[in-house]
C-alpha positions as CSV (number, residue, x, y, z in Angstrom):
1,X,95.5,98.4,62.2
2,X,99.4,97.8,63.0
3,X,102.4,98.2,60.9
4,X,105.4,95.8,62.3
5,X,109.1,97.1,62.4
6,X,111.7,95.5,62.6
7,X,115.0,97.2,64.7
8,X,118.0,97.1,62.4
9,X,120.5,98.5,65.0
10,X,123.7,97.8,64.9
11,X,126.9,96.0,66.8
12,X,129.2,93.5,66.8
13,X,126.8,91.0,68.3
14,X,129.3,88.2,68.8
15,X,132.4,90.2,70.3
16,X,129.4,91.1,73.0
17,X,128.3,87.9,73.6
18,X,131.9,87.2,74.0
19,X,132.9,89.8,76.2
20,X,129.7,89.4,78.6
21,X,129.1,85.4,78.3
22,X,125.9,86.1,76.7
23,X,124.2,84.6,73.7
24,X,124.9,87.5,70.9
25,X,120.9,87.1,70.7
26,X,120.9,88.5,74.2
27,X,123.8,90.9,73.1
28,X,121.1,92.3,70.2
29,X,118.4,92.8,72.7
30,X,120.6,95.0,74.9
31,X,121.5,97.4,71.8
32,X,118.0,97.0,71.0
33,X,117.3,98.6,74.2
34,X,119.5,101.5,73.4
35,X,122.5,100.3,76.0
36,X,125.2,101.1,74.3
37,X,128.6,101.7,76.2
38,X,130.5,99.0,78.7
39,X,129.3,101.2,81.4
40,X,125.6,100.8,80.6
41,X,125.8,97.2,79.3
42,X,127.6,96.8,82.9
43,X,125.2,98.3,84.7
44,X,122.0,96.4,82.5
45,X,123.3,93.2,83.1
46,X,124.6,93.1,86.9
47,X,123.5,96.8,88.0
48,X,123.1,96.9,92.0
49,X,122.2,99.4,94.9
50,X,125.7,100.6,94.2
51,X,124.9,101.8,90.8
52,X,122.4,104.2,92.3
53,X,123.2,107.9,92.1
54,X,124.2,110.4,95.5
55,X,120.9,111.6,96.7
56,X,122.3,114.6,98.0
57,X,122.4,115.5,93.7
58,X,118.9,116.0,94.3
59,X,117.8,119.9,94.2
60,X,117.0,120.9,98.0
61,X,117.4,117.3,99.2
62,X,120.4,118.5,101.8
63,X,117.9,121.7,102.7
64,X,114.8,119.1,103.2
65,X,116.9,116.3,105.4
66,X,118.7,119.0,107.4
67,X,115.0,120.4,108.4
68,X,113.6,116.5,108.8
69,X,116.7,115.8,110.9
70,X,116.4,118.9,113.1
71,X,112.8,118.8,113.4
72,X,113.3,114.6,114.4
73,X,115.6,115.6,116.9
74,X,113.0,118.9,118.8
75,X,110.4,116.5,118.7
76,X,108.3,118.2,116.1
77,X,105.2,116.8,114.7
78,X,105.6,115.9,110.8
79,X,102.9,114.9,108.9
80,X,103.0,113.2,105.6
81,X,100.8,113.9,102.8
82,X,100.6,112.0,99.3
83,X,98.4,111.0,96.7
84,X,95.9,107.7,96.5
85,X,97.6,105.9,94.0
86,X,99.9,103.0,94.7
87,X,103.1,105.5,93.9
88,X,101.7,107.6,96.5
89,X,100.6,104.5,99.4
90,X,104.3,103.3,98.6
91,X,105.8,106.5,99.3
92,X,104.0,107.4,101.8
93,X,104.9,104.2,103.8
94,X,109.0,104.7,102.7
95,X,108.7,108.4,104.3
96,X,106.7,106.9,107.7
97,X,109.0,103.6,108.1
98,X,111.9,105.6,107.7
99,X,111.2,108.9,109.9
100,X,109.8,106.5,112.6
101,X,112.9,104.7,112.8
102,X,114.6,107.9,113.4
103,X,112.4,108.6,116.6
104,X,110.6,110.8,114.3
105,X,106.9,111.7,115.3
106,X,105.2,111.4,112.0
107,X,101.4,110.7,111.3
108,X,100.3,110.9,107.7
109,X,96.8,111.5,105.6
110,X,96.0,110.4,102.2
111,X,93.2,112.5,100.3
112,X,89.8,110.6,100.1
113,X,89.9,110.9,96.2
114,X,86.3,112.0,96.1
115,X,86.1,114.5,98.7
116,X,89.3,116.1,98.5
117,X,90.4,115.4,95.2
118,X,93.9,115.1,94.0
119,X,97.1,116.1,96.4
120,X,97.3,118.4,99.2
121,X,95.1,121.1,99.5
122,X,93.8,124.2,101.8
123,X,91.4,122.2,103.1
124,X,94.0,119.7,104.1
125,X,96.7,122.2,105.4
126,X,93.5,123.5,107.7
127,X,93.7,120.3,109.1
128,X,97.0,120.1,109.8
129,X,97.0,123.1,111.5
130,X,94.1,122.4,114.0
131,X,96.2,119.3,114.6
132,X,99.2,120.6,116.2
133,X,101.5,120.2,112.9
134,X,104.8,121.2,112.5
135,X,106.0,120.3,109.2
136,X,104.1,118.6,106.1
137,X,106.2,116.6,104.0
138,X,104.3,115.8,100.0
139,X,105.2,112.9,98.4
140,X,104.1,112.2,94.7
141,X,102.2,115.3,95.0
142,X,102.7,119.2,95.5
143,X,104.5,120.6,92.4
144,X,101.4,121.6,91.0
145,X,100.0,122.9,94.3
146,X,101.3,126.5,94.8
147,X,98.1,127.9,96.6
148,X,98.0,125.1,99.1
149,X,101.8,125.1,99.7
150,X,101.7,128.9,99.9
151,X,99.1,129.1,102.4
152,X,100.9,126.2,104.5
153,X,103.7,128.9,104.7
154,X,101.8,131.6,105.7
155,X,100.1,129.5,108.7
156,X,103.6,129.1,109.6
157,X,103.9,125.5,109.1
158,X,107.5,124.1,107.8
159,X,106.7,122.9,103.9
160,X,108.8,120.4,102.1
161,X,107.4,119.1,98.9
162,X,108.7,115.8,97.3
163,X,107.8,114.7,94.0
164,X,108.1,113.2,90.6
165,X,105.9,115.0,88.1
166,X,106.3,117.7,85.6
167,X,107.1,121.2,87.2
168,X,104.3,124.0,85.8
169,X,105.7,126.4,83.6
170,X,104.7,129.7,82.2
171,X,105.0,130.5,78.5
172,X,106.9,133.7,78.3
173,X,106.7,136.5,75.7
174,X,109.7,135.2,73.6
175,X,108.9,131.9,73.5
176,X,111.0,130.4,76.4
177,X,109.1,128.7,79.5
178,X,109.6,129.9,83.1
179,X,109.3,127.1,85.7
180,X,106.6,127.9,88.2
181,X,107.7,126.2,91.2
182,X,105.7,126.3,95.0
183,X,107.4,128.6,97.8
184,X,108.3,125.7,100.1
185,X,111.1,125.3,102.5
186,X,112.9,122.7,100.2
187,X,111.3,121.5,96.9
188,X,112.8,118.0,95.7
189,X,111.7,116.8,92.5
190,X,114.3,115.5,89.8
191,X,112.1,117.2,86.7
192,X,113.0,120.5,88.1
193,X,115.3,122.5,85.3
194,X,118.2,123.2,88.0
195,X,118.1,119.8,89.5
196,X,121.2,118.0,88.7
197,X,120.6,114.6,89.3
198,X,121.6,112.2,86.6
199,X,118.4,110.3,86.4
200,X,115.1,112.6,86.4
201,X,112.8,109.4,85.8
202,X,112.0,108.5,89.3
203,X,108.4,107.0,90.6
204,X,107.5,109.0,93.6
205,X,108.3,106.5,96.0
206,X,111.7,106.5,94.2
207,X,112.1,110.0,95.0
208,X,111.0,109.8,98.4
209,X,113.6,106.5,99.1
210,X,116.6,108.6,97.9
211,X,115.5,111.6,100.4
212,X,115.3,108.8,103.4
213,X,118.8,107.5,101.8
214,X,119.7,111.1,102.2
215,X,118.6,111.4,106.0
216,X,119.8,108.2,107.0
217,X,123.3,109.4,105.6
218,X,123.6,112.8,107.7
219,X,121.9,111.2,110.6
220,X,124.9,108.6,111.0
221,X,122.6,105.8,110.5
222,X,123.2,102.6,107.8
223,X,121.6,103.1,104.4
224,X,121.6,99.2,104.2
225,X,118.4,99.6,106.8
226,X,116.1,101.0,104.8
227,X,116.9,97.8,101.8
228,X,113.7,96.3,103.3
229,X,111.3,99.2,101.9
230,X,112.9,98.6,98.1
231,X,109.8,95.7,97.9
232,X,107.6,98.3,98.3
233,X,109.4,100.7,95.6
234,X,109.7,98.1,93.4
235,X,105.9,97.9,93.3
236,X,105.5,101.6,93.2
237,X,107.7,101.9,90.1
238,X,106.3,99.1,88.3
239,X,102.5,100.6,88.8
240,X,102.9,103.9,87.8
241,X,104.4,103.4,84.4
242,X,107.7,105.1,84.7
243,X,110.5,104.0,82.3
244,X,112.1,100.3,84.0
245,X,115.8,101.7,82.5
246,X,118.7,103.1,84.7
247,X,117.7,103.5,88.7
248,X,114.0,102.4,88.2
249,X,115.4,99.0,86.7
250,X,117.7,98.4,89.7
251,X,114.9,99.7,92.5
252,X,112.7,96.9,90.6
253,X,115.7,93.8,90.5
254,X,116.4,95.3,93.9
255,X,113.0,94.7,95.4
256,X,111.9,91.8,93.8
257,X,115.1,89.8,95.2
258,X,113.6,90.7,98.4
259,X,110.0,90.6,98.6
260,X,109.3,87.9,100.7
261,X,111.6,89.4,102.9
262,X,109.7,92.4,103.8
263,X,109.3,91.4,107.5
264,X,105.9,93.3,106.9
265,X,103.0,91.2,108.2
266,X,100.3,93.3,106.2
267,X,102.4,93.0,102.9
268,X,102.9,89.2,103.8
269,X,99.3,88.8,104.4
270,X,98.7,90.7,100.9
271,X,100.8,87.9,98.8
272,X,99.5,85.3,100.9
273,X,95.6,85.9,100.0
274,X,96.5,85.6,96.3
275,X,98.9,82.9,97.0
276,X,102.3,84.1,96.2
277,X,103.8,83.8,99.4
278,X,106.2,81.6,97.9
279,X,106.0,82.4,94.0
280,X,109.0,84.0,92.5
281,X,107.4,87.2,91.4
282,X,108.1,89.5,88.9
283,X,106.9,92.9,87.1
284,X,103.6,91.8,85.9
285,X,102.4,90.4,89.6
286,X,103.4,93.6,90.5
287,X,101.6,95.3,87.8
288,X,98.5,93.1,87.5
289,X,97.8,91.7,91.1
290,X,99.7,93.3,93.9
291,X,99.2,97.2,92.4
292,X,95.7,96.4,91.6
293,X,94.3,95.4,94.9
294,X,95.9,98.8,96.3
295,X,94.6,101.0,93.9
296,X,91.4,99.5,94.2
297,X,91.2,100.9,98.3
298,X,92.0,104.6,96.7
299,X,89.5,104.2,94.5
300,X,86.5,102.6,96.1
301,X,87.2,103.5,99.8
302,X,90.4,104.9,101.3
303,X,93.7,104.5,100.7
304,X,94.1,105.1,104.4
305,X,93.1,101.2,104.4
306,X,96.5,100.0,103.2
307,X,98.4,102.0,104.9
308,X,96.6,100.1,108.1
309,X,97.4,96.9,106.3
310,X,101.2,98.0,106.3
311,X,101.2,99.1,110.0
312,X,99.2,96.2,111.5
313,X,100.7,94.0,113.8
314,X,98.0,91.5,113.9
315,X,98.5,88.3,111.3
316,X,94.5,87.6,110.8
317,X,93.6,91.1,111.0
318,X,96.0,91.8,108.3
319,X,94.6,88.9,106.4
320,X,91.4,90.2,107.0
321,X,92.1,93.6,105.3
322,X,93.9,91.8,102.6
323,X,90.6,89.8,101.6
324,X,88.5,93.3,101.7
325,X,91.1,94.7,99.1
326,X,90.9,92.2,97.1
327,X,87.3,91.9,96.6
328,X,87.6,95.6,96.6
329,X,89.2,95.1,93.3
330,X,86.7,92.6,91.7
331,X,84.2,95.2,92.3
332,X,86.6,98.2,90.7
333,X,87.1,94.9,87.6
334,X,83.3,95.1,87.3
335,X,82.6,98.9,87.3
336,X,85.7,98.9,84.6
337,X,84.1,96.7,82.2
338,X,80.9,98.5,82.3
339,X,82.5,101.7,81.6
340,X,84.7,100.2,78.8
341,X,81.2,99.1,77.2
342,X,79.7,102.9,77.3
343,X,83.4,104.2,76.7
344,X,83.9,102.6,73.6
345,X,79.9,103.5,72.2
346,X,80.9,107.6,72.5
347,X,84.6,107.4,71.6
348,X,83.3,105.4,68.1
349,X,81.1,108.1,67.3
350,X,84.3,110.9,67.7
351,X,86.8,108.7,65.7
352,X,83.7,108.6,62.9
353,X,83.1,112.4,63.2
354,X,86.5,112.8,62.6
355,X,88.3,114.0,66.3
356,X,91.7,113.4,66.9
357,X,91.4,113.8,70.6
358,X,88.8,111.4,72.6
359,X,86.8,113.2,75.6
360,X,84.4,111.0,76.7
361,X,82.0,112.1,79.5
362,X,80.3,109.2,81.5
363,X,78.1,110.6,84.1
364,X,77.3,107.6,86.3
365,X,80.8,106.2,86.2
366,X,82.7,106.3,90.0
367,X,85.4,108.9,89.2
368,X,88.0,106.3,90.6
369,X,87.9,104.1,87.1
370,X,87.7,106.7,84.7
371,X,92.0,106.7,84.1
372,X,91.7,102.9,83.6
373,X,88.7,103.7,81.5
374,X,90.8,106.3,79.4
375,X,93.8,103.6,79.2
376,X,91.5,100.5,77.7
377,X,90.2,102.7,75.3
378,X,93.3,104.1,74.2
379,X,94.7,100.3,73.9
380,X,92.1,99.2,71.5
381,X,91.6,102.6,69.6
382,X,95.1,104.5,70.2
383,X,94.1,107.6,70.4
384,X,94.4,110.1,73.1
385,X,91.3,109.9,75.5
386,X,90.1,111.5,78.6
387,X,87.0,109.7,80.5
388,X,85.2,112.3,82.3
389,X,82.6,112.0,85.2
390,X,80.2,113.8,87.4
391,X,82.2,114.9,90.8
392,X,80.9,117.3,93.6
393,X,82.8,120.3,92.3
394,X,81.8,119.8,88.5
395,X,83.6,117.5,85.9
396,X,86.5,115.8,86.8
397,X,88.7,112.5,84.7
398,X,91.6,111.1,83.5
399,X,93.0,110.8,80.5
400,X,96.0,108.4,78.7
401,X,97.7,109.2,75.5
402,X,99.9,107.6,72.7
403,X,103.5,108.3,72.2
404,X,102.9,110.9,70.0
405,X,101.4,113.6,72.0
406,X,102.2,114.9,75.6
407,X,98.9,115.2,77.5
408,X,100.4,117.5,79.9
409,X,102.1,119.8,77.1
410,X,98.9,119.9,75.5
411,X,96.8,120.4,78.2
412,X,99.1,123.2,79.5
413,X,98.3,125.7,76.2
414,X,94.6,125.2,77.0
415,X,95.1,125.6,81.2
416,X,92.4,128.6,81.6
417,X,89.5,126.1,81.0
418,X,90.4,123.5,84.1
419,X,89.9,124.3,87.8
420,X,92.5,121.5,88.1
421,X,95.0,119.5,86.1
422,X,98.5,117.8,86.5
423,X,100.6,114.8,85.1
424,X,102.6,113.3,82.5
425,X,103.0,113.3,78.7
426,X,101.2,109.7,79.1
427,X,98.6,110.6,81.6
428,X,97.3,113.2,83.2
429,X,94.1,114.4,85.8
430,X,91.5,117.0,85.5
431,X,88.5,118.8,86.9
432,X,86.2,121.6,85.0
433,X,83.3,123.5,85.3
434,X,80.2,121.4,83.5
435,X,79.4,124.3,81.1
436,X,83.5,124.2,80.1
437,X,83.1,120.4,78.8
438,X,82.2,121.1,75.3
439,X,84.8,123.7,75.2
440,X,87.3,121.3,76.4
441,X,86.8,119.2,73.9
442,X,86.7,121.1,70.6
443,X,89.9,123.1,72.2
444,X,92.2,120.2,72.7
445,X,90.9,119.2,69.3
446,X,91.5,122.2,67.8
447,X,95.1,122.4,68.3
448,X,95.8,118.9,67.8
449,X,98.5,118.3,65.3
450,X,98.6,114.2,65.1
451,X,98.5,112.8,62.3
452,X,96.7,110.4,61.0
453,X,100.0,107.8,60.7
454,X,100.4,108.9,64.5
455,X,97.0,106.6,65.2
456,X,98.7,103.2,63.7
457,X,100.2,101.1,66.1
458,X,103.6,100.5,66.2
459,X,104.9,96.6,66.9
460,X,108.3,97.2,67.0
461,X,110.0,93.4,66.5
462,X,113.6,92.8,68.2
463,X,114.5,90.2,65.5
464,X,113.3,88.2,62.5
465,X,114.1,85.3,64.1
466,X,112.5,81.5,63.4
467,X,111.2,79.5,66.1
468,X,114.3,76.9,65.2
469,X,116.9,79.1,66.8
470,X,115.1,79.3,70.0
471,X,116.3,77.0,72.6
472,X,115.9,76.5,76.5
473,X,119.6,78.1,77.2
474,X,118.6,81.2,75.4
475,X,115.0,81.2,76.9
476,X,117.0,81.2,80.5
477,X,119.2,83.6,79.7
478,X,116.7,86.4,78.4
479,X,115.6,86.4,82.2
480,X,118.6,88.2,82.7
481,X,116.9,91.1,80.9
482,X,114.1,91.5,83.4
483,X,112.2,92.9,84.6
484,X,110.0,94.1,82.0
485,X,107.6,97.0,81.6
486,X,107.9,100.5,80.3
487,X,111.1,101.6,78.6
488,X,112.3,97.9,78.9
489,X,109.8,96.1,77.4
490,X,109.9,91.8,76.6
491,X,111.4,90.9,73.8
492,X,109.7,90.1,70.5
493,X,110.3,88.4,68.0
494,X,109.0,87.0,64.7
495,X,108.5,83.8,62.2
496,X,106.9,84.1,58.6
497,X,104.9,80.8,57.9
498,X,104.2,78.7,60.4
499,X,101.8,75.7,59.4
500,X,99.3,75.5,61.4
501,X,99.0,71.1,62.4
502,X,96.4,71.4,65.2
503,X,94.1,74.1,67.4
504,X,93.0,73.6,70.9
505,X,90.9,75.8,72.9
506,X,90.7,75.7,77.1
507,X,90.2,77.9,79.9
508,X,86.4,78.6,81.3
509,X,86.0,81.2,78.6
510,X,87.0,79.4,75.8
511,X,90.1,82.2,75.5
512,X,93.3,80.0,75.4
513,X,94.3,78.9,72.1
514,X,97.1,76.2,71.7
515,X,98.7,75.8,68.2
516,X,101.0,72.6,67.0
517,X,102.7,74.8,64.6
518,X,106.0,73.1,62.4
519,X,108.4,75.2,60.6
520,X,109.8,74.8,57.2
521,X,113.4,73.6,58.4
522,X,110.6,70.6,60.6
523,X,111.1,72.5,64.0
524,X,107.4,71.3,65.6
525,X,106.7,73.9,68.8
526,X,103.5,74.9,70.3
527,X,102.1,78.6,70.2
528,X,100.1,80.1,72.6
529,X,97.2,82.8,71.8
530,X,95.0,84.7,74.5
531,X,91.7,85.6,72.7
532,X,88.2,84.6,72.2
533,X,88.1,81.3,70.4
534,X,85.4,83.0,68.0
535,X,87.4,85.6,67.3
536,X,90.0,83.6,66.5
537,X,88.3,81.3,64.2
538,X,86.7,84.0,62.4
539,X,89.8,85.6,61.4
540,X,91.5,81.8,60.5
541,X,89.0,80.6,58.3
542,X,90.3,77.9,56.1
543,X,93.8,78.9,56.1
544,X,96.8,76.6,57.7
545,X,99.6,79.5,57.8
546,X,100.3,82.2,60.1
547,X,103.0,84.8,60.5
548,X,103.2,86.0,63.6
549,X,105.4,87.7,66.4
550,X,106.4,86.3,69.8
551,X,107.9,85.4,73.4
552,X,109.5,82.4,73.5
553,X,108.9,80.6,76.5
554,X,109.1,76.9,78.8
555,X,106.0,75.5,79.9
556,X,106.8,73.1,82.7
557,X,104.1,71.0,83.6
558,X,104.3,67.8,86.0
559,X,107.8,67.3,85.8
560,X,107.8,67.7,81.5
561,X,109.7,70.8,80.1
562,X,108.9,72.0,76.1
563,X,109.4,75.2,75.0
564,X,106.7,77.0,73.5
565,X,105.6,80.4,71.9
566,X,103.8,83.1,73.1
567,X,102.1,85.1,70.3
568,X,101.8,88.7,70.7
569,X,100.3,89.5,66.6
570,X,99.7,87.9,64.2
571,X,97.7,86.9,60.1
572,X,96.9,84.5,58.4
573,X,98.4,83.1,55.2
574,X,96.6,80.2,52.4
575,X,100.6,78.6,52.1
C-alpha cells in the first residue's frame, strides 16, 4: 500500500531560476530539497573542496594528528583497524595511503566477520600486542568498543579511535542521557555531543579523510595530495547510506569527477572487469556494482582481499582479484535470493500475528547476507526487520528500519538482552545468547509505539507536472542536481492519465516494459517499467489509462535521441 504526496513548498521559483540560470523547475527541486538560503543554494549547485569545513573542528582531531605526526616521525609502528564493510575497506585505505606517504610505518587488519565479529576487539588488541604495535588507529569502528579500547590502554598501547556512529549513552535517573565514550588517547567522531563540527553526517571514510586533511595540514604537506583518495570516499559514502547533502554531497561530486583518475591499478582493474573504465559513472554504479563486489569479499571471504587489490602493483594480478570479487558477489546475489524466499515465509506469518517489529531467525543463512536480507524485506513489507543467524558465539544479525523508528534508540532501552549491538536509526548489528531470541523479539515488540499509518509507504512527488513540460534542456539540467541517493534523492514527478497506445516487453526475463503513452494536450512519449511482464499484465487488465509518477529521461540509441519516462508507481484507470 502507498499513499502519494505531493511537496507544496514554497518560493519564488522564477526569481531563482533567474538569479541562478536555472529552469524554475530546477529552482522547485532545490527548495524541495530543503536548500533554502543563497548560501546553501550556492553551495548545492557549484559546492567544491573549498566548501568543506576545518578538520581541526573535529573533537580530538588536533590531539589524534599531533600523536600520528609524532609517532610518524620516532618511527613507531601504527596499525589500522576497521570494519568489513566498504565504509570501513575505504577508510581504511584513506588512513594507510595517507600515513604511508608521510613515511609512516602502518600495517592494518580487518576483522574476519565470522571469527572476530564486528570492530576491534581483545582478541585483536592481543594481536597487536604480540606484534610489536605502537599505536592502533579505529576507523568506522570503536565508539561502541570501551572494553577493547580500555584494555588497549592498559597494555600500554597508544589508542586513537575514529568513527562515524552513534556514541553509547546511559539513561540517567532524571531522564537526561550521559554519553558513554571509550578512554582513548583522542576520540574523533562528529556524533559526539561536545564535538563542534558543523556537519556530524560523515561516512567513516569521510571522517577518517578529514583527520588525514588534518595531518597533512600540521605536517606542512599539500592537502591537494590526498584529492586522489576522494574516488574512494565517494564510494564509501554512497554505500553506507549516509545522507548525500552538505560535505557528503561534495565528497561524492568530488570523487566521481575523478575516478578514473585514481592512479590505483587495483581500483582500475575493478572498473575495468565490469567495463567502466571509460563510463561516466555516477551514485548508483557506486551503489549497485562497485560497493557490491567489495562487500561481497567481507562477507564471503576477507575483506583483507581488497585491500590487496588496492596495494597491488601488478595489472593482471589485480585483474585477477577483481574477477574473484566479482564472482564473489554472484555467489553473495544467490545466497540473498534464497534467504529473501525463507525471509519473506516467517516475516508473513508476524505481520498476520500482528507484530510491529520483524525478527526473523534463519539458521542456515551465512551471517554475511542477513543485513541485505533485513533491507529487502523491509522494502517490500516496510516494517522494521532484523534477520538473525546461527554464529559461533550464539545468535547474531542485522536489522533495517523505516523512517519512523530508530533501531539503535530502540534497541538501546532493551541493551541487557545482547552480548553485542551498535549502529544507526536505519540499521544496526547484533549478537545474543540462543535462549535470549524469543525474548528479543516479544521485547522490542513490546515497546514498539509505530503505528499502523507508520507502515504505509510514503511516495513523496516533487511536482504534478505532465509529461508535455518535459524537455531535453530541462532533462540536462536536473544533472546538475546529482548525485542522487539518501537525503538527495532523484526527482519525481507525476502525470494523471496517460493513454496507454502500445506495450512491449524485452530483456531475457521478460522484465522491461515499454509504453507509447499520449497525453491529453497530444504529447506522445515512451514510459519505461521494470517488473515482471505478468505482473504487469495482471494488474492492467483491459484498461488503457495510467496515472503514474516518474524520472524523465533521454534514451540515446545509435545516434537517435527521444526523451522518455521512467516510471517509479503507478494504477490503472478505464478513461
Amino acid at each position: 500500500m502507498e499513499q502519494w504526496y505531493i511537496y507544496k513548498k514554497k518560493a519564488d521559483f522564477n526569481k531563482i531560476g533567474e538569479k541562478y540560470q536555472i529552469d524554475p523547475v530546477i529552482a522547485r527541486l532545490i527548495r524541495n530539497r530543503d536548500v533554502i538560503s543563497d548560501g546553501e543554494i550556492r553551495s548545492y549547485l557549484y559546492g567544491t573542496m573549498e566548501d568543506i569545513s576545518d578538520p581541526f573542528l573535529l573533537k580530538d582531531a588536533e590531539t589524534a594528528v599531533n600523536i600520528l605526526g609524532e609517532k610518524i616521525r620516532n618511527g613507531r609502528k601504527i596499525r589500522i583497524i576497521s570494519d568489513y564493510d566498504v565504509d570501513g575497506v575505504m577508510s581504511n585505505y584513506i588512513l594507510w595511503k595517507a600515513i604511508t606517504d608521510l613515511g609512516g610505518i602502518v600495517d592494518f587488519m580487518i576483522p574476519n566477520r565470522m571469527t572476530d565479529g564486528y570492530g576491534i576487539n581483545c582478541s585483536l588488541v592481543e594481536r597487536a600486542v604480540e606484534d610489536g604495535i605502537d599505536t592502533i588507529i579505529t576507523c568506522d569502528n570503536g565508539i561502541s568498543a570501551g572494553e577493547a579500547v580500555s584494555f588497549g590502554t592498559e597494555q600500554g598501547l597508544t589508542m586513537i579511535v575514529t568513527d562515524h556512529h552513534e556514541v553509547p549513552f546511559e539513561e540517567l535517573a532524571d531522564g537526561t542521557r550521559r554519553e558513554v565514550l571509550p578512554v582513548a588517547h583522542a576520540v574523533v567522531d562528529p556524533k559526539q555531543k561536545e564535538c563542534d563540527y558543523p556537519y556530524p553526517l560523515l561516512c567513516g571514510a569521510g571522517v577518517a579523510f578529514q583527520l588525514m586533511r588534518a595531518l597533512y595540514r600540521i605536517e606542512g604537506k599539500r592537502e591537494e595530495a590526498l584529492e586522489s583518495l576522494l574516488p574512494f570516499l565517494a564510494v564509501a559514502t554512497v554505500c553506507d547510506v549516509v545522507d548525500l547533502t552538505g560535505e557528503n554531497r561534495i565528497f561524492v561530486k568530488e570523487g566521481l569527477k575523478r575516478i578514473h583518475d585514481t592512479g590505483n591499478i587495483g581500483f582500475e582493474a575493478l572498473l575495468r572487469v565490469h567495463d567502466m573504465e571509460t563510463k561516466k559513472i555516477g551514485s548508483y554504479d557506486c551503489g549497485f556494482i562497485i560497493g557490491p563486489c567489495i562487500n561481497a569479499s567481507g562477507r564471503l571471504d576477507t575483506a583483507e582481499k581488497v585491500m590487496g587489490l588496492f596495494l597491488e602493483q601488478d595489472e593482471k594480478q589485480a585483474e585477477a582479484i577483481a574477477e574473484e570479487l566479482k564472482e564473489l558477489n554472484e555467489e553473495r546475489k544467490r545466497m540473498t535470493e534464497e534467504g529473501v524466499l525463507q525471509g519473506m515465509e516467517q516475516a508473513q506469518q508476524y505481520m498476520e500475528r500482528g507484530d510491529k517489529v520483524f525478527v526473523v531467525y534463519l539458521p542456515e543463512c551465512h551471517e554475511s547476507v542477513a543485513g541485505i536480507i533485513a533491507g529487502r524485506i523491509k522494502d517490500r513489507l516496510h516494517h522494521p526487520v532484523f534477520v538473525l543467524t546461527d554464529s559461533a558465539d550464539g545468535r547474531k544479525g542485522s536489522g533495517r528500519s523505516i523512517e519512523a523508528y530508530s533501531m539503535f534508540e530502540e534497541m538501546m532501552k532493551i541493551k541487557d538482552v545482547f552480548t553485542k549491538f551498535g549502529g544507526h536509526p536505519m540499521a544496526a548489528g547484533c549478537s545474543l545468547e540462543p535462549e535470549r531470541l524469543d525474548e528479543f523479539r516479544e521485547r522490542i515488540n513490546r515497546q514498539c509505539s509505530l503505528r499502523e499509518e507508520d507502515f504505509i509507504e510514503k511516495i513523496h512527488i516533487d511536482a504534478d507536472m505532465p509529461v508535455d513540460y518535459v524537455t531535453f534542456d530541462l532533462v540536462e539540467q536536473m544533472t546538475i542536481l546529482e548525485p542522487f541517493g539518501k537525503g538527495n534523492k532523484k526527482p519525481l514527478f507525476a502525470h494523471r492519465k496517460l493513454k496507454i497506445e502500445n506495450v512491449r516487453v524485452f530483456g531475457k526475463g521478460k522484465n522491461v516494459i515499454k509504453l507509447a503513452l499520449k497525453s491529453s494536450q497530444g504529447t506522445r512519449i515512451d514510459g519505461m517499467i521494470f517488473e515482471e511482464e505478468e505482473s504487469f499484465r495482471e494488474k492492467m487488465q483491459n484498461m488503457r489509462y495510467i496515472t503514474c509518477t516518474y524520472y524523465p529521461a533521454i534514451n540515446e540509441y545509435q545516434g537517435y535521441r527521444n526523451l522518455q519516462i521512467q516510471i517509479q508507481n503507478y494504477f490503472f484507470t478505464e478513461g
